[in-house]
C-alpha positions as CSV (number, residue, x, y, z in Angstrom):
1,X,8.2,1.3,4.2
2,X,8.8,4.3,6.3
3,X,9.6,3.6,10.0
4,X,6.4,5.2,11.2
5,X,4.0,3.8,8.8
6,X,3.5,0.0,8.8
7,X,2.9,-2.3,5.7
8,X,-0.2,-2.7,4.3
9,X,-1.0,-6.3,5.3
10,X,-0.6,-7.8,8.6
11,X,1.8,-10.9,8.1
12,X,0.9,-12.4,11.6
13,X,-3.4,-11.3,10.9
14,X,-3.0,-13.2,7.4
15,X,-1.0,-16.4,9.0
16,X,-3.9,-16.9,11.2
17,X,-6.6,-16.4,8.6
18,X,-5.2,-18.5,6.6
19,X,-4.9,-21.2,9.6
20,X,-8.6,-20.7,10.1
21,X,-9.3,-21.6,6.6
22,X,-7.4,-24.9,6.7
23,X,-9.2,-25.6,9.8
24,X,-12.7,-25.4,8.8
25,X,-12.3,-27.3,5.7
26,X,-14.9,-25.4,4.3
27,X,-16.2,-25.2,0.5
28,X,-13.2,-23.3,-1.5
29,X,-14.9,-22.9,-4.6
30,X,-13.0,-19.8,-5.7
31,X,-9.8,-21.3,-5.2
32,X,-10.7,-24.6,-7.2
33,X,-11.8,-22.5,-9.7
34,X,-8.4,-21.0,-10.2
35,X,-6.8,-24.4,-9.8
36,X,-8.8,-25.1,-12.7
37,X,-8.0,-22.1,-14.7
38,X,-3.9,-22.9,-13.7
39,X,-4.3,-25.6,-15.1
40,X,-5.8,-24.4,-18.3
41,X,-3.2,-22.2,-19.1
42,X,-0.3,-24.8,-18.3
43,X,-1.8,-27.0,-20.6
44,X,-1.7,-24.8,-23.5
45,X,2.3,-24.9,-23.4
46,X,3.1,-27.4,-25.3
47,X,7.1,-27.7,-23.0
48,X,7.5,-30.4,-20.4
49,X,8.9,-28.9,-17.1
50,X,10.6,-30.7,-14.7
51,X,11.5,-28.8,-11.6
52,X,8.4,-26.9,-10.5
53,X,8.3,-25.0,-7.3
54,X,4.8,-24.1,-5.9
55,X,4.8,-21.1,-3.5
56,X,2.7,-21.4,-1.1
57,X,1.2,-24.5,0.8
58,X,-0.5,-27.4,-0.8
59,X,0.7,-28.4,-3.9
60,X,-3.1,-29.6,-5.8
61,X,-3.5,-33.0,-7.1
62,X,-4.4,-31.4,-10.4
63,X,-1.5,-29.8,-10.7
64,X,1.5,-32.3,-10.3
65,X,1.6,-33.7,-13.9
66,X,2.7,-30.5,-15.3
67,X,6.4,-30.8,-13.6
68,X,8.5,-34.1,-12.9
69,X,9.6,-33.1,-9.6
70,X,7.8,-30.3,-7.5
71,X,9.4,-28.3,-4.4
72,X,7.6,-26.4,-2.1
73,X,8.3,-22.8,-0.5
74,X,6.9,-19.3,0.7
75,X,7.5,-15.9,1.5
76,X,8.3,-15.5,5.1
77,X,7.3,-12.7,7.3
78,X,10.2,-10.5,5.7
79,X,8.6,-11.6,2.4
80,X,12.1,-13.1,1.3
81,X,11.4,-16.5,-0.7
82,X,13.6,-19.4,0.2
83,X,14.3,-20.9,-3.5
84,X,18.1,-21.0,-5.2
85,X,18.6,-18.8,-7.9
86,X,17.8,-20.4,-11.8
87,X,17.0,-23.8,-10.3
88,X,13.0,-24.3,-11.5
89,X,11.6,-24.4,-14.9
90,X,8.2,-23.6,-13.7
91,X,6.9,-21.5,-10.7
92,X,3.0,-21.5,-9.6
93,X,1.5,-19.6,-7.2
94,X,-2.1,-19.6,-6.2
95,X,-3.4,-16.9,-3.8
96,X,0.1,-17.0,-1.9
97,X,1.3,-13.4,-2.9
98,X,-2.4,-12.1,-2.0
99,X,-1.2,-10.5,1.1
100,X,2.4,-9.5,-0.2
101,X,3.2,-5.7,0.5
102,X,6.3,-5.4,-1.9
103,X,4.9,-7.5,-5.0
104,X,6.7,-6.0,-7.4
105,X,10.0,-7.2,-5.2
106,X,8.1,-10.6,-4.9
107,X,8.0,-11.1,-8.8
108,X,11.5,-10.2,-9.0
109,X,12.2,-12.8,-6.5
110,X,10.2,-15.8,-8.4
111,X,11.9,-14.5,-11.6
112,X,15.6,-15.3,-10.2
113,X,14.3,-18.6,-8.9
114,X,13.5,-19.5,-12.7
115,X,16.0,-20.9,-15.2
116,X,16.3,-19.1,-18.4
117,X,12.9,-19.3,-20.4
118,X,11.3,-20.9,-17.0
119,X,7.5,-20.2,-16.9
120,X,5.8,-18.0,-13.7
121,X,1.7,-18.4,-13.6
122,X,-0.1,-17.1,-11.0
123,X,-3.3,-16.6,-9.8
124,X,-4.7,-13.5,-7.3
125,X,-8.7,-11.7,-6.4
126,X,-8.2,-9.1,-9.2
127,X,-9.5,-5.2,-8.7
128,X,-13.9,-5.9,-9.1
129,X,-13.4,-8.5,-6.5
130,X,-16.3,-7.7,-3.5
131,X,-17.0,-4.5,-4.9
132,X,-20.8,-4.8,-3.6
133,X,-19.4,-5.5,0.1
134,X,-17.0,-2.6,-0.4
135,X,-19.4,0.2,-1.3
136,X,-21.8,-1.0,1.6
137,X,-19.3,-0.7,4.1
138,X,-18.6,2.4,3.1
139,X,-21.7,3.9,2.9
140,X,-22.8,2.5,6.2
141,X,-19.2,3.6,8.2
142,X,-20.0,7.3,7.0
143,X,-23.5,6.9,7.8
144,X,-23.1,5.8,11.7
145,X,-19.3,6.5,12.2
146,X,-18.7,9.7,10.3
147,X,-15.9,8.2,8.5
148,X,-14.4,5.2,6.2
149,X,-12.1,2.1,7.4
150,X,-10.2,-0.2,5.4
151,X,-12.5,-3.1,6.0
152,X,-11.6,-5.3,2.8
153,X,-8.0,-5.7,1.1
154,X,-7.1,-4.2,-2.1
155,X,-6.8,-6.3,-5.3
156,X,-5.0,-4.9,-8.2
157,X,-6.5,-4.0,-11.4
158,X,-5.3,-6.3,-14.0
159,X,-3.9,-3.3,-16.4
160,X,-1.6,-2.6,-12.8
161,X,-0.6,-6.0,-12.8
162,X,0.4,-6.8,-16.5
163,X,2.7,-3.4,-15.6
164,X,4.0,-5.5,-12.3
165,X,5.5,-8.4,-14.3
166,X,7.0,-5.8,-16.6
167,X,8.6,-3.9,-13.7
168,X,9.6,-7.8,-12.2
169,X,12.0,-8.4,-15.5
170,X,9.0,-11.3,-17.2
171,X,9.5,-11.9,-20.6
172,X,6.2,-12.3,-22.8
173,X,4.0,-11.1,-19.9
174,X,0.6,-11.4,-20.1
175,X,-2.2,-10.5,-17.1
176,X,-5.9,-11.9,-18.2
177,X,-9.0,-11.9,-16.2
178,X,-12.2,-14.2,-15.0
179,X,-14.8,-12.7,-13.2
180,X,-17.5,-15.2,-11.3
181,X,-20.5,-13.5,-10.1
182,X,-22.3,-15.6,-6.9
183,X,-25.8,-15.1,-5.1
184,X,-26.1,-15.7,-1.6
185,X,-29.2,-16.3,0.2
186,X,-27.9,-14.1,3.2
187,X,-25.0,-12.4,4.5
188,X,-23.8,-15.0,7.0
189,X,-23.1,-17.5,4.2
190,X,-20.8,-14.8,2.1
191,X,-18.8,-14.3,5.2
192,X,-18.6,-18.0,5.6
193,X,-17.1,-18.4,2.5
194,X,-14.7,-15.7,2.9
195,X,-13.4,-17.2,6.1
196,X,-12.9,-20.6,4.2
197,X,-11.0,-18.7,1.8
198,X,-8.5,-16.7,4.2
199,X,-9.3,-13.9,3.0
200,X,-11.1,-11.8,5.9
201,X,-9.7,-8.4,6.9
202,X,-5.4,-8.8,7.0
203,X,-4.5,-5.0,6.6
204,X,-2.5,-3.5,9.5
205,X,-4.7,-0.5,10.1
206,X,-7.6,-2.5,10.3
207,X,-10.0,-1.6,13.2
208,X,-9.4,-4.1,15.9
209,X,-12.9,-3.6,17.7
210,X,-15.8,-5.5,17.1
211,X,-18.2,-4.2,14.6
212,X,-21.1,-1.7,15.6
213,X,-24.6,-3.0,15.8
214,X,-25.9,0.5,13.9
215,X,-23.0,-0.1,11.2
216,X,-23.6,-3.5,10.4
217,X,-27.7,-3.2,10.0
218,X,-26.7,-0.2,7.8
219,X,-24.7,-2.1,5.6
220,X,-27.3,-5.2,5.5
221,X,-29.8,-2.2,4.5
222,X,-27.6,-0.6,2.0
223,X,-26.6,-4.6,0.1
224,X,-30.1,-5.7,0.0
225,X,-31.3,-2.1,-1.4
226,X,-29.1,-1.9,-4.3
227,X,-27.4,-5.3,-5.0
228,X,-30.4,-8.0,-3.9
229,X,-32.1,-9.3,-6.8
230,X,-34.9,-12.1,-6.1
231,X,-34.2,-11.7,-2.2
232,X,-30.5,-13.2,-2.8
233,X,-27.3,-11.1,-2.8
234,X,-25.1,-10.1,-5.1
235,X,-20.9,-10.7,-4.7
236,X,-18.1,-10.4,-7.6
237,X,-15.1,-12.1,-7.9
238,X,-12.4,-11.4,-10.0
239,X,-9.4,-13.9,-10.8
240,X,-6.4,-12.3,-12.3
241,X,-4.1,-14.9,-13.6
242,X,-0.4,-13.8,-14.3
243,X,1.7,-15.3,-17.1
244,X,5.5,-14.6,-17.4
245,X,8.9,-15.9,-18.6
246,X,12.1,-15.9,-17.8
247,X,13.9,-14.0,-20.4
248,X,16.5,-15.9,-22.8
249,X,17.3,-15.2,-26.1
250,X,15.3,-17.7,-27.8
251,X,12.0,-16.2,-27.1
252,X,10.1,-14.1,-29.8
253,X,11.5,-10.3,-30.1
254,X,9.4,-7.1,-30.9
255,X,10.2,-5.9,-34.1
256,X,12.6,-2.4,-33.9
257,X,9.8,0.3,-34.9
258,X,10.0,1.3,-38.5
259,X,10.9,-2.3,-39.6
260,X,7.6,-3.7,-41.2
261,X,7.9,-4.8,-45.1
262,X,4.4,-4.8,-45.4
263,X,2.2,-1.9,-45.0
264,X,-1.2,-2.7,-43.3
265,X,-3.2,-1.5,-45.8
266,X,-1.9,-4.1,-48.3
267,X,-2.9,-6.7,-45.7
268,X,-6.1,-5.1,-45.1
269,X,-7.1,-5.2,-48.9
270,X,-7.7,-1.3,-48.4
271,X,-6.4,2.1,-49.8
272,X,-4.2,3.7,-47.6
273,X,-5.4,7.4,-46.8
274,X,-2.9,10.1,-45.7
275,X,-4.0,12.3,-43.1
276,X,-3.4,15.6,-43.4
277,X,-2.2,17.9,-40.0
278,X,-2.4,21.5,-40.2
């Protein structure tokens, strides 16, 4: 971060949306659903962990049977995570490095807290995530105000963030993705939910006035003209879950190219063709 360009998110403007959230108790189907899906994936590994470390706060009651012993942590406003080096055999995060502006430093982080061949899964909004809401913002800010605003986060695209636990130093990493489509009956109740999620508008450059009157009829107008179906709105989520291990020599190896014994036609039960380049 240069000194005259601030970070993307806004560490105090996420605190307090997040605060909110907790506050109005409100329905947090998206992030149940990814509970769910956690738990899914932990309980394909067939390892028993026993020091798990959850980032963030909250640890779910569906959650604590996968680790003997949990601890609980997160990143802090200079996005440094308080967890010793190679002390957890697990690490589980869910939503918590949403609003991160160095993730690829995060991962690296979370990596060093794992013991050799410890297990990272996470959970974040993936890249398709509001994608209606985005496009009528945009269209109705150029229509009234001449110009676009960063009015909803970015999510990364789940290619970007297979390449993030790469760059982290994740063994075996794997990024896979579950989209949930919802209909609302009106607009207020897709904000509501929003809100009970913390995850309103967090980036720095935000505007920090209140919405037009013009704008926001515009952007009704533009949602219910081209994603309304049966009078009820349209919204995408996407939930990209992350999978990565800590590296240690046990783990499977890719084979040195050139190595095969067995050439994939013979396994096919084809003939092999040679293509000819001129």
């Amino acid at each position: 971060m240069t000194a005259d360009r601030p970070p993307l998110f806004d560490f105090r403007t996420a605190q307090m949306r997040q605060a909110r959230a907790k506050a109005m108790a409100g329905d947090t189907f998206l992030a149940q659903g990814a509970i769910e899906g956690l738990a899914d994936r932990l309980a394909t590994v067939t390892r028993r962990f026993e020091n798990g470390l959850w980032i963030g706060e909250g640890l779910p009651q569906t959650l604590r049977g996968f680790a003997s012993q949990w601890s609980q942590t997160a990143f802090d406003q200079t996005e440094i995570l308080a967890a010793e080096p190679a002390s957890f055999d697990l690490a589980v995060s869910l939503f918590s490095l949403q609003t991160i502006n160095d993730l690829p430093g995060a991962l690296v982080q979370i990596r060093r807290a794992l013991k050799p061949d410890g297990l990272f899964l996470g959970a974040l909004f993936g890249g398709a995530t509001l994608t209606e809401l985005r496009e009528s913002f945009a269209h109705a800010e150029s229509e009234t105000l001449g110009g676009i605003s960063p009015r909803i986060s970015p999510f990364g695209d789940v290619r970007d963030m297979g390449a993030l636990l790469q760059r982290g130093g994740f063994a075996l990493p794997v990024a896979d993705v579950e989209r949930v489509a919802v209909r609302y009956g009106d607009f207020a109740n897709l904000a509501r939910d929003l809100r009970a999620h913390g995850q309103t508008n967090a980036l720095s450059e935000r505007r920090k006035t209140f919405l037009r009157r013009d704008t926001m009829a515009a952007m009704l107008a533009h949602y219910r003209g081209h994603h309304a179906r049966d009078g009820k709105l349209d919204a995408t989520f996407e939930i990209v879950y992350l999978t990565g291990w800590a590296p240690h020599q046990s783990q499977q190896q890719p084979l040195q190219p050139g190595s095969a014994k067995t050439r994939l036609a013979e396994v096919l039960g084809t003939a092999e063709i040679k293509i000819r380049r001129d």
